[in-house]
C-alpha positions, 0 to 999 in steps of 0.5 A: 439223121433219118435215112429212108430205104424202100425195102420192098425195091430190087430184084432181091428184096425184101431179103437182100435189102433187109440184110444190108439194113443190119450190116448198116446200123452196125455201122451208123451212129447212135444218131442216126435213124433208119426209116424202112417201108415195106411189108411191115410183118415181113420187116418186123420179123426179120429184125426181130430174129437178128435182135435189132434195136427197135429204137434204131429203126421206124417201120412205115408200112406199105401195102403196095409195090412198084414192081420192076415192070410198072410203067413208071408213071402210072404206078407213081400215081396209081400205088400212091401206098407203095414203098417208093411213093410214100418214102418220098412223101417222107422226104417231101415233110421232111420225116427223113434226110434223104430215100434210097432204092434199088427198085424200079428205076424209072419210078424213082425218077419220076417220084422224084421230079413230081413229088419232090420236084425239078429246083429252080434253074435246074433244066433237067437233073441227072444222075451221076456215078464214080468212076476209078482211076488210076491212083485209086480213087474216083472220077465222076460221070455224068450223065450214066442214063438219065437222059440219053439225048441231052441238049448242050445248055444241059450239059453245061449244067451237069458240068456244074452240078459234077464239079460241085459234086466233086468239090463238096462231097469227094473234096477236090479243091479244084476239080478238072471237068471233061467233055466225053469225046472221040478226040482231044481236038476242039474241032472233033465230034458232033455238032451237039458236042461243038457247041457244048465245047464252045458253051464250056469254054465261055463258063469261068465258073467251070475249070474245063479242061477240053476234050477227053478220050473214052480211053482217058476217062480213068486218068486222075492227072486229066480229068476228075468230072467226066460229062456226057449224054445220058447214052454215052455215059450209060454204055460206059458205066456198063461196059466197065461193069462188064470187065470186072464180070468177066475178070470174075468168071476168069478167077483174076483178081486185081486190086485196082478192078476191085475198084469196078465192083458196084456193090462198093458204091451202093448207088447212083445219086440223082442231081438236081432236086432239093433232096437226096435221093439215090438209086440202086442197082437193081441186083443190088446185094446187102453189101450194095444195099449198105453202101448205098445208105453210107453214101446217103449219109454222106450227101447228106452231111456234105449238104449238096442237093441244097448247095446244087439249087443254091447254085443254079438259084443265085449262081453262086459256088 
């Protein structure tokens, strides 16, 4: 498979991003390909000192960057030679299987969209990130910043799109799914989470279980699909990294925190468009830069940006 990494994004780059492409291909197959755009004298020369196999790597040379500042928007149509923009023009022709950063934020959301675009049925995708739990292993949360006020018939669609998610790329046969609440009760919350309640409840294609409690979000015997807003889940997903930097600065080490460490995820995928597409952190290290690339490998054999707009096409699991 060919996997696309914008060499040029995040704030470490192109360093950081070009040390975690040698620690990936050690681990990737002789089948698969890494497709890298960026500064390609920078590119060239840094593998050319690690002795990498040209064979493993195509570089794609871009003469521009969306910085982390650029108003997303305008750089995606104005730098139409930068790494982002013509990684997701790879993706578009289907030169490569899937494009990761770990730059500007706002610019992968809007490459996506407008250049590969929103799938059919999709009202608004969103972006999801797993979250531990207490057996080890991983919850899904959804929405963690992409729309930070979302409408419930949305929000009805993340649960749908996380418990595919979590049914074809985390392999739960069954996957329990949440409404992210400041009370197990039915009767609790805004007006917005009411009537998403509500909304769920009606959905027999979604195995809701009720309410969940912040303080419940890491339970594997509750829940598997953690769904909110945009705000919400983004405050969450903070807050947790938070700890495990705090535990850091304290010297404690603790195996099960060891799970909050962003660089073992690598990124955050985005759901709801026809390809994948992840997005880094934007302090990512080679570690995270490594991971981010497995997991895109992964979301690719899994087959689950086509199993979402299938989906919400045909309305079928």
């Amino acid at each position: 498979m060919n996997i696309g990494l914008d060499i040029m994004g995040g704030d470490f780059a192109p360093k950081q991003t070009l040390k975690g492409v040698v620690l990936t291909l050690n681990e990737l197959s002789d089948k698969d390909k890494l497709f890298l755009f960026g500064q390609d004298d920078i590119i060239v020369e840094y593998l050319s000192q690690q002795k990498i196999c040209f064979d493993r790597v195509e570089v794609i040379n871009c003469s521009q960057i969306i910085e982390m500042g650029d108003e997303p928007i305008k750089a995606i149509k104005e730098k139409r030679d930068s790494s982002i923009v013509r990684g997701f023009e790879y993706l578009k022709n289907e030169l490569i299987d899937s494009f990761v950063s770990a730059g500007n934020t706002g610019a992968m959301m809007a490459g996506a969209t407008q250049i590969i675009g929103v799938g059919k049925g999709v009202i608004r995708p969103g972006i999801s990130s797993y979250y531990p739990n207490n057996l080890g292993h991983n919850n899904l949360l959804l929405d963690v910043g992409l729309n930070p006020d979302t409408k419930p018939e949305v929000l009805v669609q993340y649960a749908q799109m996380g418990q595919l998610f979590a049914k074809h790329v985390m392999k739960i046969d069954k996957p329990k799914v949440g409404l992210l609440n400041i009370g197990s009760e039915k009767s609790k919350g805004t007006a917005n989470t009411k009537l998403v309640y509500n909304l769920l409840e009606a959905d027999n294609t979604i195995n809701f279980i009720g309410n969940i409690e912040g303080g419940n979000i890491y339970r594997a015997d509750m829940v598997d699909v953690v769904v909110c807003n945009g705000f919400t889940g983004n405050v969450v997903l903070k807050q947790a990294e938070s700890f495990y930097k705090i535990l850091n600065e304290r010297h404690i080490s603790d195996s099960y925190f060891e799970n909050y460490n962003y660089e073992n995820y690598g990124g955050t995928p985005i759901l709801g468009i026809p390809k994948p597409v992840i997005v880094g952190h934007g302090v990512s290290s080679d570690i995270a830069i490594k991971n981010m690339i497995l997991l895109s490998k992964k979301l690719i054999e899994s087959n689950i940006a086509e199993i979402i707009i299938k989906h919400f096409s045909y309305g079928t699991n």
